[in-house]
C-alpha positions, 0 to 999 in steps of 0.5 A, spaced: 124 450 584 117 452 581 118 458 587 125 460 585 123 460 577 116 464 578 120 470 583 126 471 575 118 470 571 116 476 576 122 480 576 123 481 569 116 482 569 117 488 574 123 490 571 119 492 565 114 495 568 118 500 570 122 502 564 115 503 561 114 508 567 121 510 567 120 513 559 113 515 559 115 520 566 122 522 562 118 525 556 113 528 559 119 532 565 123 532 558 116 537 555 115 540 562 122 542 562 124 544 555 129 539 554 133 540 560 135 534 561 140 535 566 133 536 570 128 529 567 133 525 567 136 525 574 127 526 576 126 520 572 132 515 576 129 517 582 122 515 580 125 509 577 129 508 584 122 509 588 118 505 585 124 499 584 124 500 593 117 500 594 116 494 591 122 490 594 119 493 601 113 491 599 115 483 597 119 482 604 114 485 607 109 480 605 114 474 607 115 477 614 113 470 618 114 473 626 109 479 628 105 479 622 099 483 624 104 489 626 107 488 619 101 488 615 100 495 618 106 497 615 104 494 609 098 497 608 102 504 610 106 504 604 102 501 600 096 506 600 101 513 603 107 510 599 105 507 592 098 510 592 103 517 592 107 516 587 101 513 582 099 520 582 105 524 581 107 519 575 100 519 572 101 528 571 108 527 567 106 521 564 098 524 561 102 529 560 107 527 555 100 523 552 096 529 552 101 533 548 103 526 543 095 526 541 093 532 542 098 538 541 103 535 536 100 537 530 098 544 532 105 544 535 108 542 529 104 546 523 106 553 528 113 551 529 115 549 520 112 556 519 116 559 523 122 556 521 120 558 514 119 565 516 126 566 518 129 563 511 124 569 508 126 574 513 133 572 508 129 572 502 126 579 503 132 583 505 136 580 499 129 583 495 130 589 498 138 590 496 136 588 489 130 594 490 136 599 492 140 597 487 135 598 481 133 605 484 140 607 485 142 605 478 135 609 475 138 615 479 144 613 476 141 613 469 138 619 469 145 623 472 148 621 465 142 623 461 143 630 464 150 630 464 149 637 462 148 639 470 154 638 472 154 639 479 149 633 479 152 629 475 158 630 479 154 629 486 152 622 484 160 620 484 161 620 476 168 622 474 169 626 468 175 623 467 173 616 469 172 612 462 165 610 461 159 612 464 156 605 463 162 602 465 162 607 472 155 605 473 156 598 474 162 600 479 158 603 484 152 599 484 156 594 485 159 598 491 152 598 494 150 591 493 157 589 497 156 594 501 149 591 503 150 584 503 157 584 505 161 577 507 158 577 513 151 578 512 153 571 507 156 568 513 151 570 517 145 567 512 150 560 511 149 558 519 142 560 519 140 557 514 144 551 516 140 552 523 133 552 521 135 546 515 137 542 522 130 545 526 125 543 521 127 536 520 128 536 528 121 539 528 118 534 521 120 528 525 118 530 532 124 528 536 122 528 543 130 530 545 131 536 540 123 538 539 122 543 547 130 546 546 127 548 539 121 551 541 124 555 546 130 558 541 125 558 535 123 567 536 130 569 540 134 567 533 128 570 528 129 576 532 137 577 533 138 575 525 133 581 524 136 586 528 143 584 524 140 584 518 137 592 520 144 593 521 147 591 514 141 595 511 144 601 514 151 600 511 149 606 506 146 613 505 141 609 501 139 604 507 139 609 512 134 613 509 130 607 508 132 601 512 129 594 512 123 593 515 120 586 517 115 583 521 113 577 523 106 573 522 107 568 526 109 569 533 106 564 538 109 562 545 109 554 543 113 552 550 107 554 554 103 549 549 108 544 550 108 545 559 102 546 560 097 540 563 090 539 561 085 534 565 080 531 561 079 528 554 082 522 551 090 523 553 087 522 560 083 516 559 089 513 555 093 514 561 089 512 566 089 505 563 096 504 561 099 506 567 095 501 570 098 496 567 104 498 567 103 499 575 100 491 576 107 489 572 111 493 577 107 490 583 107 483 579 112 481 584 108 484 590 102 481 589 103 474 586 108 474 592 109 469 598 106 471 603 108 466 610 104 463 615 103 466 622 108 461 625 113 462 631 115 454 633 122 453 634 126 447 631 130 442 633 136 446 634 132 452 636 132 457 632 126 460 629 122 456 622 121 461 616 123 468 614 124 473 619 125 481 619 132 483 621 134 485 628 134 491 632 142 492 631 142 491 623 136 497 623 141 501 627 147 499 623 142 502 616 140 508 620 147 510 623 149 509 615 143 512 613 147 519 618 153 518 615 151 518 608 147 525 609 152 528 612 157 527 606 151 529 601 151 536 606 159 537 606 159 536 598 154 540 597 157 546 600 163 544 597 159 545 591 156 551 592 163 554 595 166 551 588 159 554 583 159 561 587 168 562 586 167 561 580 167 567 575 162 564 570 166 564 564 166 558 559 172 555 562 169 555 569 163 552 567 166 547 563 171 546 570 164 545 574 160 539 570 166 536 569 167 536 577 159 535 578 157 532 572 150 531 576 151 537 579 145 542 582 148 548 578 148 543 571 143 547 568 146 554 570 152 552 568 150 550 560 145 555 558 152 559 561 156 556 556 151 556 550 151 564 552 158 565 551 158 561 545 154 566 542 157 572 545 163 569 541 159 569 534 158 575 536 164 577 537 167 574 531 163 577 527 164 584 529 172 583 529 171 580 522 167 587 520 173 591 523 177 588 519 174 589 513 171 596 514 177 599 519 174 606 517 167 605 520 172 604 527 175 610 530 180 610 536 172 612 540 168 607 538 174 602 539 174 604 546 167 604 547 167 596 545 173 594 549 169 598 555 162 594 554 167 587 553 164 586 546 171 585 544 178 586 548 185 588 546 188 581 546 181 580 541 184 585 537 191 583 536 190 575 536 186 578 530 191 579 526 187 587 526 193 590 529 199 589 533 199 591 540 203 596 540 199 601 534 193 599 538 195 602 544 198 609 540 191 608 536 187 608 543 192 613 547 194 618 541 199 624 543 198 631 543 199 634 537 198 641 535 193 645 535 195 653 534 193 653 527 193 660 524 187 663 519 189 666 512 190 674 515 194 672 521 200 668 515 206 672 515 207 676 508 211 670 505 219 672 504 220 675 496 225 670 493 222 664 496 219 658 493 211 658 494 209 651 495 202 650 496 199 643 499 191 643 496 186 638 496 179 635 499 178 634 507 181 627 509 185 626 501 192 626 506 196 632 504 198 633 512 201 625 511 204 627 505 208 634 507 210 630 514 213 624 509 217 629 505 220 633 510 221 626 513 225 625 507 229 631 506 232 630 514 234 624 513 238 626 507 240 633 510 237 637 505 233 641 510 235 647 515 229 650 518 227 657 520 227 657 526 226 664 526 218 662 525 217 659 532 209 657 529 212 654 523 218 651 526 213 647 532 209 644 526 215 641 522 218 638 529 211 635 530 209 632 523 217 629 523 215 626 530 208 623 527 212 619 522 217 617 527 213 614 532 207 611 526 202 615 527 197 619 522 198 626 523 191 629 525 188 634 520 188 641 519 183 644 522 177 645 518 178 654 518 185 653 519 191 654 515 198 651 516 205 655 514 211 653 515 218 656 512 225 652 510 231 651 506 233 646 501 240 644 500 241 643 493 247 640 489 254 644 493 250 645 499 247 651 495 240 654 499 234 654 496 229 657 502 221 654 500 215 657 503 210 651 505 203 652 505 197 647 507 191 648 507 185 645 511 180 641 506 174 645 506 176 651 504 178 647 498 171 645 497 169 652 498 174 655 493 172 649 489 164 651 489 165 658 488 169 656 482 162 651 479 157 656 482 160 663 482 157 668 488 154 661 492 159 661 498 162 668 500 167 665 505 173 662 500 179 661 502 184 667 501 190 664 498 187 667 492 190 674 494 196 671 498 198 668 491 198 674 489 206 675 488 212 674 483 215 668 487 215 662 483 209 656 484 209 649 485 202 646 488 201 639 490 194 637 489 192 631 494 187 626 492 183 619 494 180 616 489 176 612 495 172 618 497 165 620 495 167 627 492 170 627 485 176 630 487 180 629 480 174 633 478 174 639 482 182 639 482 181 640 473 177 645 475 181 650 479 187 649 475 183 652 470 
């Protein structure tokens, strides 16, 4: 009875030993491999394992009653080539997560919290910079209305003559360039940094030996990708990229080599050396204090041999067979794994797929850094389809092309988005031709005598080309319009605008030396003719005309429509204006009509 209850006492005593051990090498892998537990746990069972075997091998061992001399040869084999081995191994991680604990941790700790704090200044900054913008653009502002005498100028900075107050127009457009620079997705951007460094640092103040190696390693890659967005806010406007932000960090220090790299010597090692002695004489507590049997052979009264014997030859040829068996299957799966890992495309899906099938798989390390970086490419993403969805101007059908080409986003992408339907993404990637043969103002014909001459003016982009097309639109379905088809240039015009409004697609601007001209009849009341001449001309010969009006003899090349207006037809002109320009296109229109 004393014999069974010292054997639980020893147990127990060994079992602790090797939980202490277990979670001082788990610490130190945890350090060594920058929280990839998929790595120190797995090392740290097994070293667990080892030790557990070594020792009950040892224990029996040591109770072999028959052949004794040979047996304690192998005895002292494993103990010295065996545990002597995996004493040393287990010493490397287990000082190492001492030398770090002791040694490193504060410096460790004092780094990392700065430069935590720098990325929340980098914030900071950018939103000092916006504010120093937007008070340099509200002087110029300032100094634009004081001389508001200089007309042109005035009118270059984006003020209206008839936009109400100057005070009033100021506050718009600083506001225009605040936003601008620090738009929802900037916000949305600064919310989930903010979020992730308040959940680092307190990581960081409480050293939390789980989180601590995964935060040191991502600490400088997340610094400089906010940087390089927030670079790209600050270009949103002409002032930004005249200047765009700038912003270097102070602290810059690799602290994962700090925390993988093995030093020899000092306090950590002495510390170490003496608590994995102990830890070690617990864990062969069952060994040492052990029974050890007699050099006995006698038989009994019934034959059979005295005392506790080795197992035979057959039950190691049993384990050895069993032993095969169980390294083949290990071999089989493993190229059913390799065939599964190498299959599959790395996507999040196919990733997920694997560590659910192999959640102790060889590739399980590969995998999850595959995830978290689709993870990211998906914030990425849904910024970028949240910008095109606020900004749709700064995407033309190129651009567009240019990301789903590089599979930033997709088509589906864009549809799921609820930015566009599939099938106006695909009119807008894929446009039709549309015409091209644009005439000069010396090649119009000499517009009939008795027409009416209708004249579609305005700034390059304000849409007179959208708004001829939806009119003439109109006047076919209510069959007013008969066309002269005696005009072939004229006539194709008029076709290919009608086809732009028909299949929703923006007709393409005029040419930017060039002038339309197209000729008709209005059906009036008793089907009574009235034959119109229609000329629409690009934007900027209107700034031209425009220009020439402010400063007389600054632009020689106007348009011609002051002579061609030279006639005793009746006049009506349209002028096409978008508030949303920078040009005061009221401005220049008042002043052409005088």
């Amino acid at each position: 009875m004393g014999k069974l209850e010292d054997f639980k006492f020893a147990d127990i005593i060994s079992l602790v030993g090797i939980i202490l051990l277990g979670i001082g090498v788990f610490l130190g892998l945890n350090y060594i491999f920058l929280g990839s537990l998929v790595t120190s746990i797995p090392i740290t069972i097994f070293s667990m394992g080892v030790a557990l075997g070594l020792v009950f091998l040892l224990t029996k061992i040591k109770a072999v009653e028959i052949n004794q001399k040979k047996y304690q040869l192998v005895e002292i084999i494993i103990l010295i080539a065996g545990y002597g081995v995996f004493c040393i191994i287990t010493f490397f991680f287990f000082t190492h997560f001492l030398n770090v604990e002791l040694q490193r941790k504060n410096a460790i700790t004092d780094i990392a919290v700065k430069e935590l704090n720098e990325g929340s200044q980098l914030f900071d900054n950018f939103e000092a910079y916006v504010d120093k913008k937007c008070n340099t653009y509200s002087i110029e502002l300032d100094n634009a209305i004081k001389n508001k005498s200089d007309l042109q100028t005035y009118l270059k900075f984006g003020f209206k003559l008839d936009g109400g107050k100057d005070e009033d127009q100021k506050r718009i457009m600083v506001d225009v360039l605040h936003k601008k620079m620090q738009s929802p997705v900037y916000d949305l951007l600064k919310s989930n940094a903010n979020s992730i460094i308040t959940s680092e640092l307190n990581s960081v103040n409480a050293w939390n030996w789980i989180k601590i190696p995964k935060i040191l390693r991502n600490i400088c890659l997340q610094r400089e990708e906010w940087k390089n967005q927030i670079i790209t806010f600050s270009q949103a406007t002409q002032q930004g990229k005249n200047d765009p932000f700038s912003f270097e960090f102070k602290n810059n220090e690799d602290l994962t080599s700090m925390l993988r790299e093995f030093q020899l010597g000092g306090q950590s090692m002495f510390l170490g050396l003496i608590i994995l002695l102990i830890i070690h004489f617990m864990i062969l507590w069952p060994y040492i204090f052990g029974y050890r049997a007699a050099n006995l052979n006698v038989d009994g009264k019934d034959g059979q041999q005295v005392g506790i014997t080795w197992p035979e030859e057959s039950i190691l040829q049993e384990m050895t067979e069993k032993f095969r068996k169980e390294k083949q299957e290990k071999k089989v799966k493993d190229i059913e794994e390799d065939k599964f890992w190498n299959q599959s495309k790395h996507t999040k899906e196919s990733c997920e797929q694997y560590i659910h099938k192999y959640p102790n798989g060889k590739y399980f390390s590969q995998a999850q850094i595959y995830i978290e970086e689709n993870q990211q490419k998906n914030i990425e993403k849904k910024l970028l389809l949240l910008d095109i969805k606020l900004n749709p101007e700064n995407y033309p059908a190129q651009k567009i092309k240019d990301l789903i080409n590089s599979r930033k986003i997709s088509k589906l992408d864009l549809i799921e988005s609820q930015i566009i339907t599939e099938a106006a993404l695909e009119l807008f990637l894929n446009p039709p031709t549309f015409f091209q043969n644009q005439s000069d103002w010396k090649d119009l014909p000499r517009i009939p005598q008795g027409n009416t001459d209708v004249y579609f003016l305005g700034i390059p982009g304000s849409g007179k080309s959208c708004v001829l097309a939806g009119l003439l639109h109109q006047a076919d379905n209510r069959g007013i319009k008969d066309p002269d088809i005696k005009s072939p240039h004229g006539f194709r015009y008029l076709n290919e605008l009608q086809h732009c409004i028909e299949i929703g697609y923006v007709p393409v601007s005029t040419d930017t030396e060039k002038v339309n001209y197209l000729s008709l009849d209005l059906l009036g009341k008793n089907r009574r003719r009235h034959p119109v001449s229609i000329i629409e001309m690009s934007g900027e010969y209107f700034n031209r005309t425009f220009e020439s009006v402010i400063s007389p003899g600054t632009n020689s090349r106007s348009i011609g429509a002051i002579d061609y207006l030279q006639n005793t037809n009746r006049k009506a002109i349209f002028f096409v204006i978008d508030y949303s320009l920078q040009r005061n296109s009221t401005a220049s229109v008042m002043l052409i009509m005088n």
